[in-house]
C-alpha positions in Angstrom: 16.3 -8.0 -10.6 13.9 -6.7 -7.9 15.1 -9.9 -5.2 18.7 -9.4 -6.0 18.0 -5.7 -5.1 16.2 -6.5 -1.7 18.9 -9.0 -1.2 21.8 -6.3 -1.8 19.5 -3.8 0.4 19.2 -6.3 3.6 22.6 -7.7 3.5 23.3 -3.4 3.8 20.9 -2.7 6.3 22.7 -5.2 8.4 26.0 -3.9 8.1 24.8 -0.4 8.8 23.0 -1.8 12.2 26.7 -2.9 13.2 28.1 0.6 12.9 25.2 2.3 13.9 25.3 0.1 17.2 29.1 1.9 17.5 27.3 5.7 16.6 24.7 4.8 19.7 27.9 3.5 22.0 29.1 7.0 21.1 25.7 9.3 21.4 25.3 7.8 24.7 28.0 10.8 26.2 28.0 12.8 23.3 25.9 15.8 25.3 27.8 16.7 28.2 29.8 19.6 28.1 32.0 19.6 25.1 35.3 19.2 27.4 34.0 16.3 29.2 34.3 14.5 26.1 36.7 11.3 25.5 40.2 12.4 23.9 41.1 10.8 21.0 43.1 7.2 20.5 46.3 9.3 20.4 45.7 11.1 23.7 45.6 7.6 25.4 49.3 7.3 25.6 49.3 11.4 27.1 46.8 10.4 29.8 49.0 7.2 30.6 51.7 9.5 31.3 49.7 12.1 33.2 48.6 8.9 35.6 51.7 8.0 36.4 52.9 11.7 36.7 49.8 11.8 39.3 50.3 8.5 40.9 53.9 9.4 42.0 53.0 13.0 43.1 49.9 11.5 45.2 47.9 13.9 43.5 45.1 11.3 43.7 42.1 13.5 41.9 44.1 14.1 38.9 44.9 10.3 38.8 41.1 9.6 39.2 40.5 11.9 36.2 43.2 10.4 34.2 41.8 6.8 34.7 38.4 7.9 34.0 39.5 9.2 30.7 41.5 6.4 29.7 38.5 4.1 30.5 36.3 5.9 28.2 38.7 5.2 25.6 39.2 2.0 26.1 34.8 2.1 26.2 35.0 3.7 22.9 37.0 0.9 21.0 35.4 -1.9 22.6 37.4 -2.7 25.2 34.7 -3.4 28.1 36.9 -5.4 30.4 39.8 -2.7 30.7 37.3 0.2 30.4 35.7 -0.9 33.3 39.2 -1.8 35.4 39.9 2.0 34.7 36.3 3.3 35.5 36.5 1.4 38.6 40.0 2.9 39.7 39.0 6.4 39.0 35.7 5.5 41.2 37.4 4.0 44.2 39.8 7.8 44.0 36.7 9.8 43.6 35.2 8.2 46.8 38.1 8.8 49.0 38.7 12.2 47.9 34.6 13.2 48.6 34.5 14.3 45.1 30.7 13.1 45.3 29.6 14.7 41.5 32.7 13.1 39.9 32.2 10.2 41.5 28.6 10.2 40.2 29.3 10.8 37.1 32.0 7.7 36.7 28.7 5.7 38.2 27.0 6.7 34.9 29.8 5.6 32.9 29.8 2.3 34.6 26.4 1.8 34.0 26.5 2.4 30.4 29.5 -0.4 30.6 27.3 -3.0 32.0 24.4 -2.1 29.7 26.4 -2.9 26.7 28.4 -5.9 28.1 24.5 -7.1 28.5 23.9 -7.0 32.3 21.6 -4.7 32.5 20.7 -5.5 36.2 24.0 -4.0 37.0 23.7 -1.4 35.2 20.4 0.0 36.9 22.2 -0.5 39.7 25.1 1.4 38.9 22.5 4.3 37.5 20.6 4.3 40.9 24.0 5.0 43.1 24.4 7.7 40.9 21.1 9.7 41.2 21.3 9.1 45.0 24.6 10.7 45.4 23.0 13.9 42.9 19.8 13.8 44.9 21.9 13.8 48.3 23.6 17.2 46.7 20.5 18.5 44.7 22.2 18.7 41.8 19.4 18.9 39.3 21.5 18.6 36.4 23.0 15.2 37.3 19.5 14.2 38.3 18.3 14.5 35.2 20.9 13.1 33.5 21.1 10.2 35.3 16.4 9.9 34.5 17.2 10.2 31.1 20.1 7.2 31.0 17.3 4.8 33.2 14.6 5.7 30.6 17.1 4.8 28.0 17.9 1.6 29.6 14.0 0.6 30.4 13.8 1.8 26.6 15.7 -0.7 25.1 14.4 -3.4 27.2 11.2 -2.3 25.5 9.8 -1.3 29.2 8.1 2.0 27.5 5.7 2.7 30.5 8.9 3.0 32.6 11.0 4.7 29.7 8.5 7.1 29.3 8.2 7.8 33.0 12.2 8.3 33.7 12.2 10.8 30.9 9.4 13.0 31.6 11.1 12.8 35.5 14.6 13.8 33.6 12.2 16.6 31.4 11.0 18.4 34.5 14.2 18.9 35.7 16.0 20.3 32.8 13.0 22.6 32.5 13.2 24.0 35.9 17.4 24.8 35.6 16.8 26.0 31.8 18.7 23.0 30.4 18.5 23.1 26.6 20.8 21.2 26.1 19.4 18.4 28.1 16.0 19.3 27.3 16.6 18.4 23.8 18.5 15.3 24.2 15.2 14.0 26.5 12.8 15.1 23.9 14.9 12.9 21.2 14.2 10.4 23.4 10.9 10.8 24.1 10.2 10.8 20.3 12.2 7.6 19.5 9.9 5.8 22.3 7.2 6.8 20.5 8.7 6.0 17.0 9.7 2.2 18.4 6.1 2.2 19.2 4.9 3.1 15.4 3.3 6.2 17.0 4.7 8.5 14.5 2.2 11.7 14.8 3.2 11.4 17.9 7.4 10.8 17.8 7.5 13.9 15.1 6.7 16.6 17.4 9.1 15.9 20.1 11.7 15.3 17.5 10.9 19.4 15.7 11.2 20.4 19.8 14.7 18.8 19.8 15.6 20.4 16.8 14.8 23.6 17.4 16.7 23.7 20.9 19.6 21.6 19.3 20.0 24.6 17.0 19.8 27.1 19.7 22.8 25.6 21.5 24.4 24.9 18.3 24.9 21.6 18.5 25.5 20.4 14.8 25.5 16.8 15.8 22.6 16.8 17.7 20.7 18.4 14.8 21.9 16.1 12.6 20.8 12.6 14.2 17.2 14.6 15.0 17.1 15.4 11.6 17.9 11.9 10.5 14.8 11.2 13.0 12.1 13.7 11.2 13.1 12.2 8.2 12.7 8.4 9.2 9.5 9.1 10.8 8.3 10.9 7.8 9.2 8.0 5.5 7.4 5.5 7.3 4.4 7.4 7.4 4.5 7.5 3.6 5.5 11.1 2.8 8.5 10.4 1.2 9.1 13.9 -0.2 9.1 15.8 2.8 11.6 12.4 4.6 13.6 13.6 1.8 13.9 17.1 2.5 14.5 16.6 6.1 17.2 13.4 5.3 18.7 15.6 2.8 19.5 18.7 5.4 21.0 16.2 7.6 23.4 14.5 5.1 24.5 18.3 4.1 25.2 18.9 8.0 27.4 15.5 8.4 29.4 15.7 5.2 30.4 19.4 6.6 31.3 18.0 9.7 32.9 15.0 8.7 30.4 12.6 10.9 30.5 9.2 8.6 28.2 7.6 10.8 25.9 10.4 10.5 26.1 10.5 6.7 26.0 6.8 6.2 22.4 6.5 8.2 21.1 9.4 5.9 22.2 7.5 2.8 21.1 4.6 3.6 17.5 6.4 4.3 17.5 8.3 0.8 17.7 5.2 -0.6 14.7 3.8 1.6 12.8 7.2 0.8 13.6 6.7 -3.2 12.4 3.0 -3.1 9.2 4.3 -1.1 9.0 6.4 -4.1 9.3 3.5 -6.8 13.1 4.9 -8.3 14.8 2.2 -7.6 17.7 3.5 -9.7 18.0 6.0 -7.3 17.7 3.9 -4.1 20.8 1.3 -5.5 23.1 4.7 -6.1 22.2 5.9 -2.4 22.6 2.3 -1.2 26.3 2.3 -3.0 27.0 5.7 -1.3 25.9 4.5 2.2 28.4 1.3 1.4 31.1 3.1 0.7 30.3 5.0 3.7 30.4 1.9 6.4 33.4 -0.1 4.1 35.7 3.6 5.1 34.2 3.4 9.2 34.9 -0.2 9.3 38.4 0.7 8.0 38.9 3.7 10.3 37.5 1.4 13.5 40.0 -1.5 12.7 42.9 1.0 12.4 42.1 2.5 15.8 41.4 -0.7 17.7 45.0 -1.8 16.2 46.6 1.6 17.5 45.2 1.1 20.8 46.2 -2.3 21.1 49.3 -1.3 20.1 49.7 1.4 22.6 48.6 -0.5 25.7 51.1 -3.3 24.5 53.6 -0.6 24.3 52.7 0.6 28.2 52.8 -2.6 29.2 56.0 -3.6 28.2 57.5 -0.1 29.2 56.0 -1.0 32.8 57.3 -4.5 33.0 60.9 -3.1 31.8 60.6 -0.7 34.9 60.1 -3.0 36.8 63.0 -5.3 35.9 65.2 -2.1 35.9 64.3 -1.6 40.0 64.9 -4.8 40.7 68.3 -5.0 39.2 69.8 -2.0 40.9 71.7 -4.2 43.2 73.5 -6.5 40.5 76.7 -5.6 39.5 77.0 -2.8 36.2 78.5 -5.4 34.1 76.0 -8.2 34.5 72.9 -5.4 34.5 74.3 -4.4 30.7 74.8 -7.4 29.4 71.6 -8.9 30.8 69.6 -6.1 29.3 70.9 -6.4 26.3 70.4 -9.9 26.0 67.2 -9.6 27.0 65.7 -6.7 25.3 67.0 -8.5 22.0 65.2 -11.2 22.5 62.3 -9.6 24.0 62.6 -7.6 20.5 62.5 -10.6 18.6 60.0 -12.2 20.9 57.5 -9.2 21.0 57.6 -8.2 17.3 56.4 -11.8 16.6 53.4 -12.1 19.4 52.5 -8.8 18.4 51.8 -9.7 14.9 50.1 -13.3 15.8 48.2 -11.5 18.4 46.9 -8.5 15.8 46.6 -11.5 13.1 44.2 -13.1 16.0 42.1 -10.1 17.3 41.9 -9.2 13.7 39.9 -12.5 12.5 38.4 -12.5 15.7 36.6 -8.9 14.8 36.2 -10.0 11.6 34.8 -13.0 12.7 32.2 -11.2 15.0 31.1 -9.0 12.5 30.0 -11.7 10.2 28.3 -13.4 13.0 26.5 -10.2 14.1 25.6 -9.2 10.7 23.7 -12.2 10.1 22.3 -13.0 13.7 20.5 -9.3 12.7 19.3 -10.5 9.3 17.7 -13.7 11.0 16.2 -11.5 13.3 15.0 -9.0 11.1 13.3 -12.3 8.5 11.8 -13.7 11.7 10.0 -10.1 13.1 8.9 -9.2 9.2 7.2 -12.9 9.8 5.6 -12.5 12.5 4.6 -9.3 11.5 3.0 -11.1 8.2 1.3 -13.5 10.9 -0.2 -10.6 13.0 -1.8 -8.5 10.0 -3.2 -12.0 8.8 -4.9 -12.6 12.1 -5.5 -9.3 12.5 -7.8 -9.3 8.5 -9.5 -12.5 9.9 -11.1 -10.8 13.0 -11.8 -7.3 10.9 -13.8 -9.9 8.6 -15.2 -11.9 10.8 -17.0 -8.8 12.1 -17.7 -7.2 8.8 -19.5 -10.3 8.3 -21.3 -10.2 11.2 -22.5 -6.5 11.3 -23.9 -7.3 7.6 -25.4 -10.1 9.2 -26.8 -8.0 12.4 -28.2 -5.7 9.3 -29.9 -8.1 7.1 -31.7 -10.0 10.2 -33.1 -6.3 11.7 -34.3 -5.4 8.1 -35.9 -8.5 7.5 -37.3 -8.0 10.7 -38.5 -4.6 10.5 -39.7 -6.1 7.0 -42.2 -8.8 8.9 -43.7 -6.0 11.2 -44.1 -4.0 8.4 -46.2 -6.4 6.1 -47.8 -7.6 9.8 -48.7 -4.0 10.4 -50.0 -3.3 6.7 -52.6 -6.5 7.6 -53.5 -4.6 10.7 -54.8 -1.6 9.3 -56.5 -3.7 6.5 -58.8 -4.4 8.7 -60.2 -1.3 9.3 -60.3 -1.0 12.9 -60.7 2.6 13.7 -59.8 2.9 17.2 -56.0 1.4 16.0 -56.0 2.4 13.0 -53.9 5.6 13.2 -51.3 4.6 16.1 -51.1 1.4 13.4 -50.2 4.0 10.5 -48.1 5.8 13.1 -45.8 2.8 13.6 -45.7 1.9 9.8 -44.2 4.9 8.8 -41.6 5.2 12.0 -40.6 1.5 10.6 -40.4 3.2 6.9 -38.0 5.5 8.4 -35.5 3.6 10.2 -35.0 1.1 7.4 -32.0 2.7 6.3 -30.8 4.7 9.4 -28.5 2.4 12.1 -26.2 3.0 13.5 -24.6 -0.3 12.6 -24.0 1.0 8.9 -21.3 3.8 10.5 -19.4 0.8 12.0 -20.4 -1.4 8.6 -18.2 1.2 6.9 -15.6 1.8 9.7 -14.6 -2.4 9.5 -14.7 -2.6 6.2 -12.4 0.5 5.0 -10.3 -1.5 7.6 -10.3 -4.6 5.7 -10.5 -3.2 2.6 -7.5 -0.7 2.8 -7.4 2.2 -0.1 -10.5 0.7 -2.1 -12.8 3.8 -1.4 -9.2 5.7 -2.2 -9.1 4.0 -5.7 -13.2 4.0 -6.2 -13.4 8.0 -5.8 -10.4 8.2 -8.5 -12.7 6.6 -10.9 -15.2 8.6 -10.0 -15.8 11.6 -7.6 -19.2 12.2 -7.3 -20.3 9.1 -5.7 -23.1 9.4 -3.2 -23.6 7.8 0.6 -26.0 5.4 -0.9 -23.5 4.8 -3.9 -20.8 3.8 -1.7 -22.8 1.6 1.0 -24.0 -0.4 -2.5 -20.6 -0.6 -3.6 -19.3 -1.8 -0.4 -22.2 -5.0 -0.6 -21.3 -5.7 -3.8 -17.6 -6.2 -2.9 -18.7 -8.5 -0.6 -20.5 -10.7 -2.9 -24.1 -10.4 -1.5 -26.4 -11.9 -3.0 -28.9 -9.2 -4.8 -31.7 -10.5 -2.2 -29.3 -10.0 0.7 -28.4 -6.7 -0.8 -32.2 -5.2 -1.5 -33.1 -6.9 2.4 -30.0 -4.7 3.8 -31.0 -1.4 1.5 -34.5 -1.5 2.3 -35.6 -1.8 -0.8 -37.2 -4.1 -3.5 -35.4 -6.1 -6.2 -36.9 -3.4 -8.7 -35.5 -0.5 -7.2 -31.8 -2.5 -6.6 -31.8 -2.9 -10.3 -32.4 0.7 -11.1 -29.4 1.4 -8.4 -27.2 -0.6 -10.2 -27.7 0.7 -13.3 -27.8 4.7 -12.2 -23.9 3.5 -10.6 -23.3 1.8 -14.2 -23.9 5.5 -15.6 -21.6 6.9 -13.2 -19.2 4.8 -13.5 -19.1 4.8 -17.0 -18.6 1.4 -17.6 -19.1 0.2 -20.9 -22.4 -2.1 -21.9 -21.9 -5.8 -21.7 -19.0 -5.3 -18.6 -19.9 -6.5 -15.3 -20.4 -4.2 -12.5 -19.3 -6.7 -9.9 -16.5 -7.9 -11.7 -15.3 -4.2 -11.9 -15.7 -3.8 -8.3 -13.7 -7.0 -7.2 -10.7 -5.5 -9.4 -10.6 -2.2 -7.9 
């Protein structure tokens, strides 16, 4: 039961990377000004329209805007090649109109183009021709902005020196213009740095600063995937409750705003909280939940990408009819009818059917590429959780190798310390006065240190290392164990020898045997259990 479960819950995970991949495409814009935003799929058809309008009336600007808008769309359903013929368009307008912050802007776009069609080479490019036309108008805002996308792009390259240093550049900004807005987008970042680097005391405080400025602008969505971030950081630092509470507050905030994306994520993290927790019944109903969720986005993506196929077909062919139209105008009425008729019929017929092959085509292709992507990420994921498996093997050889030493270390200074003792004891046997008293002096400074190194302190430090959650599970048998109690303990669990053991202590085979049995007492073990055999189950 339990593999088919982790089976169910990786094939899910990997699903949910695809859309979440889209949700990141998305985020990437999502905080400029609320009207900079893309239209939707149905607006494509409006802007078309406005770009011609523009294009005829030489209003070159508006066309710029238009194209730029078109090419976000185009961005948004995956259409890299013609989002980028658009975003270049509306660049070459913006440059020959001096519309230097528009034109930047569109840089920023581009970049985020090439970042995702994987040339990221380009895209810094692209980025750095946008901050040097901001910088040549001091327009902090678009500085900043443009810090924050580089720090992005050295993020996920897994460059964190330079992601860090882009987005404390982009953080200085905001904070001199009073840009919450941007402030809190840069401190999500900041915390996710620090998240993909398992620093998680340090990702959480960033993410509560982003939070509280999100909900100052208002920005629900915002507050929602920072929410989603408290609550992953605070499940993987093992305090599944409070990831609950936090997960919780952001599926509430999506399911009122309608963001699947948003709601699928916070699922699928309940149900990583709940099998945190041990209720497994509980993580396979949130699992079903966050499925259902990704099975209606898949739906709702396929449904768009089709509509926008459909409608660029649709301004194609109206284009290429135009076109035929102007250069009939000199051919005779009669032969212009009849030839258009003839020829839209067939075109008609002719359309209809590369139209559905071409659909039937893109859709196995998508379909195709999902199933590929899906499981090149559950390879990937098998192969890091192996290596990871290698690293914390290699990582408990070193931590014993030096346990092992240290105890060594101890053993060869006690024994040592035990030689000059008896070697002093001889001395002042034979009763020579004028050493006699620097002798005893010595004897008891020995005495003294037996037991007090330094070495123990890093003995303990190692070994709680190596030994993960045994003091933990030792002090919930028993809670009034001493110092001394423990450092015994700790030997026994190694499997000294009781020679070894006294020789480390400082102390004789007698007194070791009264030790053990004081700890039998408080222990409460039984008579006729073993002591060490009680130990090495703990």
């Amino acid at each position: 039961m339990m593999l088919l479960y982790r089976t169910f819950l990786t094939l899910l995970l990997a699903g949910c990377c695809v859309a979440l991949r889209a949700q990141e495409e998305k985020t990437l814009i999502i905080h400029q000004p609320e009207q900079a935003r893309p239209p939707a799929d149905t607006s494509f058809l409006a802007w078309k329209d406005a770009s011609n309008k523009a294009l005829e009336q030489k209003d070159w600007l508006q066309a710029a805007r238009c194209f730029r808008q078109m090419g976000r769309i185009c961005y948004h359903r995956g259409h890299y090649p013609q989002a980028l013929d658009y975003h270049l368009q509306a660049g070459r307008l913006f440059h020959q109109q001096g519309e230097t912050l528009l034109e930047a802007e569109n840089l920023n776009d581009i970049g985020t183009l090439y970042y995702y069609n994987r040339q990221p080479a380009q895209a810094r490019r692209e980025h750095n021709e946008a901050f040097a036309l901001y910088s040549r108008r001091q327009h902090r805002a678009g500085m900043a902005f443009t810090h924050g996308k580089i720090g992005h792009l050295y993020e996920k390259q897994q460059q964190y020196d330079s992601a860090f240093y882009y987005q404390r550049l982009a953080l200085d900004q905001y904070l001199q213009i009073d840009d919450r807005r941007g402030m809190a987008k840069i401190y999500e970042n900041i915390g996710s740095i620090y998240e993909d680097l398992a620093r998680y005391d340090s990702a959480a405080p960033y993410f509560r600063r982003a939070l509280a400025l999100n909900e100052q602008t208002g920005d629900s969505l915002a507050c929602i995937e920072v929410l989603n971030n408290l609550g992953d950081v605070l499940r993987k630092t093992g305090r599944y409750g409070a990831a609950l509470r936090q997960t919780r507050a952001a599926l509430a905030m999506a399911l009122r705003h309608n963001e699947q994306y948003q709601a699928c994520s916070a699922y699928r993290d309940i149900a990583k909280a709940f099998n945190g927790l041990g209720q497994n019944d509980s993580a396979y109903y949130y699992l079903e939940l966050s499925r259902h969720h990704l099975l209606q986005i898949y739906s709702q993506e396929n449904g768009r990408q089709v509509a926008l196929l459909q409608t660029m077909y649709d301004i194609e062919k109206k284009n290429n009819e135009i076109g035929r139209l102007r250069n009939a105008r000199n051919i005779t009425l009669a032969l212009v009818v009849v030839g258009l008729l003839l020829v839209a019929v067939a075109m008609l017929v002719i359309s209809r059917q590369r139209l559905k092959i071409r659909n039937a085509q893109l859709l196995n292709a998508q379909e195709k590429r999902h199933y590929e992507i899906g499981k090149a990420l559950m390879e990937s994921e098998m192969e890091h959780k192996k290596l990871q498996e290698h690293s914390l093997k290699q990582e408990l050889e070193v931590r014993s190798k030096e346990l092992s030493t240290h105890t060594l270390h101890i053993i060869q200074k006690n024994q040592l310390l035990e030689n000059l003792h008896d070697r002093l004891e001889e001395m002042v046997k034979e009763d020579r006065r004028d050493q006699k008293k620097q002798l005893k002096q010595l004897q008891l400074q020995i005495n003294r240190n037996f037991n007090q190194d330094q070495h123990w302190d890093e003995f303990r430090g190692i070994f709680e290392q190596v030994h993960q959650s045994f003091f933990d599970k030792l002090k919930s048998c028993c809670e009034h164990l001493t110092p001394g109690d423990l450092r015994l303990i700790a030997l026994l669990r190694m499997n000294l020898p009781s020679g070894d053991i006294a020789t480390l202590l400082g102390i004789s085979q007698d007194s070791l045997r009264v030790l053990r049995y004081r700890l039998r007492k408080k222990l409460n073990l039984p008579q006729g259990e073993s002591l060490a055999v009680f130990i090495q189950s703990l």
